[in-house]
N, C-alpha and C positions, 0 to 999 in steps of 0.2 A: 470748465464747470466741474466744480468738486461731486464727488458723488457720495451721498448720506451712507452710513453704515446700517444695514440691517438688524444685522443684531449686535443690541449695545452689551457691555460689560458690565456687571455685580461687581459693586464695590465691597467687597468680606472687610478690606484692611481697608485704613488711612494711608497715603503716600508717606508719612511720618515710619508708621510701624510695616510696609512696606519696606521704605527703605531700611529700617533695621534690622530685620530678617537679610536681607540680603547680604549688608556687612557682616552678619551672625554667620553665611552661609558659604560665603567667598572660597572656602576648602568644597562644599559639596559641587561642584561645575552642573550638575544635569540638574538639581532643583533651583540653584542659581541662573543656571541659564534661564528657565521655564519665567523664574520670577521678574527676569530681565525683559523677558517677553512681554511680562502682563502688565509691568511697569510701563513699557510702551505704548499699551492698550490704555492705562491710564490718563495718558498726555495725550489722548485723543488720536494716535498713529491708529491707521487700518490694520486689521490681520496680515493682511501682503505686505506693508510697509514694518510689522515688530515682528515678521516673523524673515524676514529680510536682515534686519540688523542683529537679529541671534543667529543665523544661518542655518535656519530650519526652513520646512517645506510650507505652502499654506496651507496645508491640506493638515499638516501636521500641527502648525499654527490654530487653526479651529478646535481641533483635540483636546489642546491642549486648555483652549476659553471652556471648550464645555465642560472641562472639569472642572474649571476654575470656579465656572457659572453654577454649577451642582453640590459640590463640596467645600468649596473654596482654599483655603491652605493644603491641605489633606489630598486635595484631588491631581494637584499636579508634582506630588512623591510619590517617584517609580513605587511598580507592586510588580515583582517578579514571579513568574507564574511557578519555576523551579524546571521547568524542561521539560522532554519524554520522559516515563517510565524506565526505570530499570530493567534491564530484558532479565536478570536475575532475582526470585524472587527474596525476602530477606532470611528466610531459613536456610536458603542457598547462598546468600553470601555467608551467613554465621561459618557453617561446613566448611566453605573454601577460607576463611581466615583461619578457622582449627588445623586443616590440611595445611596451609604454608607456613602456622605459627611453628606446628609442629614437626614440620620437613626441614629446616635449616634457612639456609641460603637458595635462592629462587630468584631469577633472570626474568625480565619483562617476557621475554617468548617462551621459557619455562611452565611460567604462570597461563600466558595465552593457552597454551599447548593446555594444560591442566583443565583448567574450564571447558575448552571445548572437547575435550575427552571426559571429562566427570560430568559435564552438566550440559554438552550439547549446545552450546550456545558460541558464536562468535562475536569476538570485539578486537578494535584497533589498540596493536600497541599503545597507542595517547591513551586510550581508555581504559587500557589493563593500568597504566601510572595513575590515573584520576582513581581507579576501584582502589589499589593501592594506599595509595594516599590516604582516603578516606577509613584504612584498617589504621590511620598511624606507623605504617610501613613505612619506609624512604629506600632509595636507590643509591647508590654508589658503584665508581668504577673498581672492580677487586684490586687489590692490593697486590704487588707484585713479587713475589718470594724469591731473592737471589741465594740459590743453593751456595754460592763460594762464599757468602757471611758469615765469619767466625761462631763460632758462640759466645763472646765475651765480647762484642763487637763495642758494647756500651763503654764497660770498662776501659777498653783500647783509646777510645774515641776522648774518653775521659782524660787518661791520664797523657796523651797526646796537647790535648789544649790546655794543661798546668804548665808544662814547660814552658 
């Protein structure tokens, strides 16, 4: 004995402009997928049966219809909320970009070290490179100075490979 679905699905699209969206979307995977989902809710598959063949959860399967059922296209494209807080506020990051712009060369645990001595605050390495980043900073391994290099080492090098 089959068992009725409680609650039915809102058709926003056609199967037509469904499917086109879809082929439109083949590079996004997470709204593809979602739409892969509802396409199955379409053809009459249950929640547990189209949230089985995208391999999602049902629980996550319903989530994802009620948005579908509420907003329709719009409801089931991620909205990222953007994380916690920054434990620094933004006048304090300004100062410590001033402070590193203006110090040179500066090491991930330089920096660590710097902040929690100027502003009291701790963070993980990974997160001193994300704070980094985010000044348009980058990281590199230093360059390695061999004292016995001539000084004309170019030229040498040069007139070496004419021969």
């Amino acid at each position: 004995m089959v068992k009725t679905e409680q609650i039915q699905i809102k058709r926003h699209l056609t199967v037509q402009e469904l499917s086109k969206r879809i082929k439109h979307l083949e590079k996004d995977t997470t709204v593809l997928r979602r739409l892969y989902f509802i396409k199955h809710r379409y053809n009459d598959k249950s929640v547990e049966v189209a949230s089985d063949f995208v391999g999602v959860s049902k629980n996550t399967g319903y989530i994802w219809q009620e948005r579908w059922n509420e907003e329709g296209y719009d409801g089931i494209i991620p909205k990222f909320a953007g994380g916690r807080p920054s434990k620094l506020t933004a006048s304090q990051k300004e100062k410590l970009k001033k402070i590193l712009e203006d110090g040179g060369n500066w090491t991930t645990k330089g920096a660590q070290l710097l902040i929690s001595k100027k502003f009291g605050v701790e963070y993980s390495a990974k997160q001193i490179r994300i704070i980094l980043g985010g000044f348009g900073m980058n990281y590199a391994k230093p360059y390695s100075f061999d004292y016995r290099k001539p000084k004309d080492a170019e030229y040498i090098l040069k007139k070496d490979c004419q021969k």
